[in-house]
C-alpha positions, 0 to 999 in steps of 0.5 A: 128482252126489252118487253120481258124487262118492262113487264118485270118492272111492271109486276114489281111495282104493282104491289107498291104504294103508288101515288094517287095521280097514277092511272094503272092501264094495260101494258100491252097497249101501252106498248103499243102506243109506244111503238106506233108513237115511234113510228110516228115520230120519225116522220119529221125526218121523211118531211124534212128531207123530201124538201128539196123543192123548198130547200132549193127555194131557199137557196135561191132566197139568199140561204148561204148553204144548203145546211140553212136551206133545209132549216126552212123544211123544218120550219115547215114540218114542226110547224105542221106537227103542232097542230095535232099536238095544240088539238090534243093539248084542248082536247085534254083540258076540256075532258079533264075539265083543267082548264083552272089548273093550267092557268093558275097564275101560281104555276103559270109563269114556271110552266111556260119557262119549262115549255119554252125551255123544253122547246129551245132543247128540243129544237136545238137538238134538231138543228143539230141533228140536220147539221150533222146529216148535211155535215156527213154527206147526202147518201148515208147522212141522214140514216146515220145521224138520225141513228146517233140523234135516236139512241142519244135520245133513249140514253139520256131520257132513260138516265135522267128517268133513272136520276128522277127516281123512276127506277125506284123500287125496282129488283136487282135483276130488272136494273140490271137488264136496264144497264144492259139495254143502256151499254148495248145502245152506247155500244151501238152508237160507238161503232156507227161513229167509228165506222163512219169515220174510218 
């Protein structure tokens, strides 16, 4: 249904006058990037929460609970993602040769209020997520809270895509399995936290 619906958007907006900076690729490799890097992404989960070693460490330091304890873990595991990111981020700017662009005094200044920002919220919802995890308990936290973290995450950037213009264009029948793939995650949400607190 979901790669039915891409594919649809796909076709309907490659007849469309698109922007010059668009590079059209294959849809079927990005979408499998798009699974890999999902599978991917939840591993900060597994390095946080195999932590206990560090997380006792810290407990032992002076942290006054375990929920400040397992901030060290992520400390850690952020940190350790950094590097392939900055590696990449090089990589990139060399192929492309943009190394001017990224430091054009016109942009740089806002670039690095919007990365920080982006940052601050990235990390924050994190934060958030960990304290909710430690806050339900330690059997059933963690997959609950990252199953909230998750969907909550797909809603909202799906939304602000849609308020950027990035459905634009599209057909009634693909904005309409758009909503119905939004209200089945909300739906999803609503009865992981009533049932969790039932």
């Amino acid at each position: 249904e979901l790669r039915e619906q891409l594919a649809r958007k796909e076709r309907e907006l490659a007849g469309k006058e698109q922007p010059k900076q668009v590079v059209q690729g294959s849809f079927k490799t990005g979408f499998i990037i798009c699974l890999v890097t999902g599978l991917l992404g939840t591993a900060f989960v597994y390095g946080a929460k195999s932590s206990g070693a560090l997380v006792d460490a810290a407990l032992a330091s002076g942290a006054s609970s375990r929920l400040y304890g397992e901030f060290a873990s992520l400390l850690v595991t952020f940190n350790a993602g950094l590097i392939p990111g900055v590696i990449f981020s090089i990589y990139k700017l060399n192929k492309n040769k943009t190394w001017g662009a990224f430091r054009n005094p016109a942009v740089w200044g806002w670039n690095v209020f919007l990365s920080a920002l982006m940052a601050a919220l990235w990390y924050g919802g994190i934060l958030m997520y960990n304290s909710s995890g430690v806050k339900l308990g330690p059997s059933l936290g963690p997959s609950i809270s990252f199953a909230l973290f998750a969907g909550g995450t797909v809603f909202f950037a799906s939304l602000f895509g849609w308020m950027a213009g990035e459905w634009k264009g599209a057909s009634s029948g693909t904005l309409r399995g758009f909503v119905i793939g939004m209200s089945l995650i909300v739906a999803a949400m609503l009865i992981i936290a009533f049932r969790v607190s039932v």
